[in-house]
C-alpha positions as CSV (number, residue, x, y, z in Angstrom):
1,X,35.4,37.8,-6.6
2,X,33.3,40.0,-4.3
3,X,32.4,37.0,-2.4
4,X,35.5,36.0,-1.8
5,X,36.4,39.1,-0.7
6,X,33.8,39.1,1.6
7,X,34.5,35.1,2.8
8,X,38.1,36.6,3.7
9,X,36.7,39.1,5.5
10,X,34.6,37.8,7.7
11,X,37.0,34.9,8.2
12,X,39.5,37.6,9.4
13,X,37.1,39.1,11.8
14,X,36.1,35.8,13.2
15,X,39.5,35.1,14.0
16,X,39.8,38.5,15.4
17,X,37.2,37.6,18.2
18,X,38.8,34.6,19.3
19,X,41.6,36.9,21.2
20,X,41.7,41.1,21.6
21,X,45.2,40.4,22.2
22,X,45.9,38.2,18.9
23,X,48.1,41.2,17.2
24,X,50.4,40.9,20.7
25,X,51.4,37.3,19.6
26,X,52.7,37.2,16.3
27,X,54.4,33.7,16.6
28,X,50.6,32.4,16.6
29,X,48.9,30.6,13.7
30,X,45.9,33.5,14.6
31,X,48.5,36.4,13.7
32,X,49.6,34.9,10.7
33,X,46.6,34.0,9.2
34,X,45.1,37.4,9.8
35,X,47.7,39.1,8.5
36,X,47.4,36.1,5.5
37,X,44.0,37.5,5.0
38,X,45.0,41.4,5.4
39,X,47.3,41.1,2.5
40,X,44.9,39.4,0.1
41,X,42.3,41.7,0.9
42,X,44.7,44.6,0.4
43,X,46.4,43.3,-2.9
44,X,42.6,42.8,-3.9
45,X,41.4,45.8,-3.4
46,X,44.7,47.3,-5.3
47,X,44.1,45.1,-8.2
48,X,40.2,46.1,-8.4
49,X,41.7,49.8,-8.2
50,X,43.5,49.2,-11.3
51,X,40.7,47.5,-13.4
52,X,40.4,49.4,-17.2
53,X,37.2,48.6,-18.4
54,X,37.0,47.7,-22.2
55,X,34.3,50.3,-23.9
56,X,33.1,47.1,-26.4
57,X,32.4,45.2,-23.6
58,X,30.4,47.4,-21.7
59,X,28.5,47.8,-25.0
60,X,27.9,44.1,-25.3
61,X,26.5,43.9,-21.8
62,X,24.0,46.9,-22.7
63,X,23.1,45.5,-26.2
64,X,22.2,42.3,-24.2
65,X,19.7,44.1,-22.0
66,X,21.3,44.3,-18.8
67,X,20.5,46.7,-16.2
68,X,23.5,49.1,-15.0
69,X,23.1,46.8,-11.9
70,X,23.7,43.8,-13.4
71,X,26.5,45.3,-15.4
72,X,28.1,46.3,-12.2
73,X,27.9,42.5,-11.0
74,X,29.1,41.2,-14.0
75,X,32.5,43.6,-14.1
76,X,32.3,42.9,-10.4
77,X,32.4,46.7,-9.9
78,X,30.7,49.3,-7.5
79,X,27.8,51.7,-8.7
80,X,30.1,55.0,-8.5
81,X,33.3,53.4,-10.1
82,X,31.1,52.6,-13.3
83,X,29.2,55.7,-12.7
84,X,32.8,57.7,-13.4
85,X,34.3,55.5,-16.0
86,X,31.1,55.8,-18.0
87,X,31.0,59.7,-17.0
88,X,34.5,59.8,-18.5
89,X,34.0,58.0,-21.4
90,X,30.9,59.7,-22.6
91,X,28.5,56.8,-21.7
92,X,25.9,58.2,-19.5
93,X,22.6,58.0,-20.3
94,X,20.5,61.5,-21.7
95,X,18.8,61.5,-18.4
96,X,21.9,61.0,-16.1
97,X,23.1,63.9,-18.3
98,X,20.5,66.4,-17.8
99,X,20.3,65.1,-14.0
100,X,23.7,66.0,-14.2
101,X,23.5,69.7,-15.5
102,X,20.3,70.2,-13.2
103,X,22.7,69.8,-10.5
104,X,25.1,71.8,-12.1
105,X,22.8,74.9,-12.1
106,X,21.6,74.2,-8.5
């Protein structure tokens, strides 16, 4: 998904560049496609907002090896978001915990 988030993006900003006065014209195919785009990215980025991730699965992709990195790619979620919802859900390593109560003390 994070790549066609990105493909929308960039499609947006291309069509952008083609006029500086494109959001003056909003009969144009331009307008309306980069308003198209504006919306998608905004419902995506709600809907990716919303995301619950199941504790099982996350187990699942640790049992299988994967590092946190590869976890984030495969729930197509960003290092801090996972960071928190493992935080919350009692899932952080022993290290990110005493890292965590060293800064505490700090």
């Amino acid at each position: 998904m994070k790549e066609k988030h990105q493909k929308w993006r960039l499609e947006m900003y291309a069509l952008m560049a083609t006029d500086d006065k494109w959001y003056t014209k909003e009969q144009s195919e331009t307008y309306k496609r980069i308003t198209e785009l504006g919306q998608k990215l905004i419902q995506h980025s709600k809907d990716n907002s919303k995301r619950v991730f199941e504790k099982e699965r996350f187990l699942a992709l640790q049992r299988q090896g994967l590092t946190m990195q590869e976890i984030e790619i495969e729930l197509d979620v960003g290092r801090s978001k996972l960071y928190d919802w493992r935080k919350e859900h009692g899932l952080l390593s022993e290290a990110e915990k005493k890292n965590q109560e060293e800064l505490s003390y700090e």
